[in-house]
N, C-alpha and C positions, 0 to 999 in steps of 0.2 A: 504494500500500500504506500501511496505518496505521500512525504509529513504533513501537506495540506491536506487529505483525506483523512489522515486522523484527525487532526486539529477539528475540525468541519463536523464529523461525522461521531465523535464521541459523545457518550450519554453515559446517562447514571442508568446503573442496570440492578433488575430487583429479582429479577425470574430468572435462574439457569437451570440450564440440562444439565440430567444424571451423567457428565460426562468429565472424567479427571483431565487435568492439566498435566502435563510430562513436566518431569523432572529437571528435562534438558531448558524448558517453555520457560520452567520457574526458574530459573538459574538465571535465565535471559534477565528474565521480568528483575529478578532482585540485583544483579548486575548493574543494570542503568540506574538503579536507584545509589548505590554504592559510588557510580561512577560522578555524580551530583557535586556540583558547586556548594562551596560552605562559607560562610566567615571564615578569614582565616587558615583557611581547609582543614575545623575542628572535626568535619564531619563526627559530630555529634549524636546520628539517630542511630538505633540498633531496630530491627525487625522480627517479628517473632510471627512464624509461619504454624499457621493451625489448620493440620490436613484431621484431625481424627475426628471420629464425627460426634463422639460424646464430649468434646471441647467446643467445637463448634457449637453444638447445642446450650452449655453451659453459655458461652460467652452473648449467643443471641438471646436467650431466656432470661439472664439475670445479669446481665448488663445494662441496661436501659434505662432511662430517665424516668419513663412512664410504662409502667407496665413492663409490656413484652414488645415494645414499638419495633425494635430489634428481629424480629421472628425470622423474618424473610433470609436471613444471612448463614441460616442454618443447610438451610437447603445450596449453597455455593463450595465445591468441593476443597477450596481452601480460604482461610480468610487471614488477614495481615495487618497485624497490631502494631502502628507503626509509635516507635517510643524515642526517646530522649533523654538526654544528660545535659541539664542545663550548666551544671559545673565543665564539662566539655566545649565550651560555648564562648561567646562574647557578649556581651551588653553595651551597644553604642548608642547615643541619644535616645536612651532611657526604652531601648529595642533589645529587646531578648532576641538575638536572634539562631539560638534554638528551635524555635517553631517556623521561622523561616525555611532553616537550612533543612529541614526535615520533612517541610510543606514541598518544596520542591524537587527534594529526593523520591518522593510519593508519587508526585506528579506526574515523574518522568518513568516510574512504576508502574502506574494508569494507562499512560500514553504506549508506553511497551505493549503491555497486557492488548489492550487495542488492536495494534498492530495483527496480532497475532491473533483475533477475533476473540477476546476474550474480554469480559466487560467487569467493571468493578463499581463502585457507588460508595463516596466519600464519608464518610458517620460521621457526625461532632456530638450526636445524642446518644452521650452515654458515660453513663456512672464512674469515672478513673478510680474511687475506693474499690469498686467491688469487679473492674479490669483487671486492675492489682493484683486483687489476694485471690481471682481465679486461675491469675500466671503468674502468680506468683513473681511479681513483680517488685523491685527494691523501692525503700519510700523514694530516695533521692532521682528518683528516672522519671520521668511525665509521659502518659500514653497521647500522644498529640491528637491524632488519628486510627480510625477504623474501615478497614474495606474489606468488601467479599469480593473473590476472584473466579470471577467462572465464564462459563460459555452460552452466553445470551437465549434462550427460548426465543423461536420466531414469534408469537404474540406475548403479548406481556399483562401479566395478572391484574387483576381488580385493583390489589390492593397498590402495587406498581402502580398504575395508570390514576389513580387515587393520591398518593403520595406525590407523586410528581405532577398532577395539577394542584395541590398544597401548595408546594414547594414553589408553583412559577416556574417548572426548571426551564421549558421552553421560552422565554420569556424574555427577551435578552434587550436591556438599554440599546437606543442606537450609541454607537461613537460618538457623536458628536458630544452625546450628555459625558462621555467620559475621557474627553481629551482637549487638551488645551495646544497652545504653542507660544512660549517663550516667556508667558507668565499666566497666573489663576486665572481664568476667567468664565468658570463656569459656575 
């Protein structure tokens, strides 16, 4: 696929096939993410890869803000905790940038995964105490991020199709509201 075909063409995915990801795929996929610009080049994130499916379960079940919001992530043959060392890090003009460096290690995770027809869906909604102490997780690391990695269903579920007109994900500012030239002026 061409970079503008991913760029273009990526979505948050809620519905996958009972279909695993290869070893060699995931290897790919966490590569580019490793391979990721850092402050500094603290490279700061660590990633924890949850292939078993009574983990999976756990982390969609008792994760979550509200309830069981989480559900859908169960059913994605692997899902990818992506975490942090803020002590690894720098803080410039009162910017952690921990959650940057690890925001676009992810990204280029997503964008891989993509490539390869494989779809993921960003989490912010969910509990870091009880991420934690189900991976067992040190206090000092922050879980930044949550995604499930799988292989998109050709239709996509009620509750998929439901979240994501919530969410606005289709939904996108023109440019113009979000670019300036040479000084503010929007």
């Amino acid at each position: 696929m061409e970079f503008e075909d991913i760029i273009f063409s990526r979505r948050s995915v809620r519905s996958f096939l009972e279909r695993d990801i290869s070893s060699d795929i995931l290897e790919k996929i966490l590569e580019t993410g490793r391979l990721a610009p850092s402050a500094q080049n603290k490279q700061c994130w660590r990633f924890i890869v949850i292939r078993d499916e009574g983990m999976r379960k756990k982390i969609a079940f008792k994760s979550g803000f509200i309830s069981k919001i989480n559900f859908f992530i169960k059913n994605a043959p692997v899902i990818i905790v992506a975490c942090a060392n803020p002590s690894r890090s720098v803080n410039v003009n009162n910017q952690n940038y921990y959650l940057v460096d690890t925001a676009i290690a992810f990204q280029q995770m997503m964008l891989t995964a993509w490539n390869f027809g494989i779809g993921s869906c960003w989490l912010a909604a969910f509990n870091e105490k009880k991420v934690k102490e189900i991976l067992q997780i040190p206090d000092k690391i922050r879980v930044v991020a949550i995604s499930p990695f799988g292989y998109p269903k050709e239709k996509s579920s009620l509750y998929d199709k439901a979240v994501s007109t919530f969410a606005q994900s289709k939904k996108r500012q023109p440019l113009e509201k979000m670019v300036c030239y040479d000084k503010w002026n929007l």
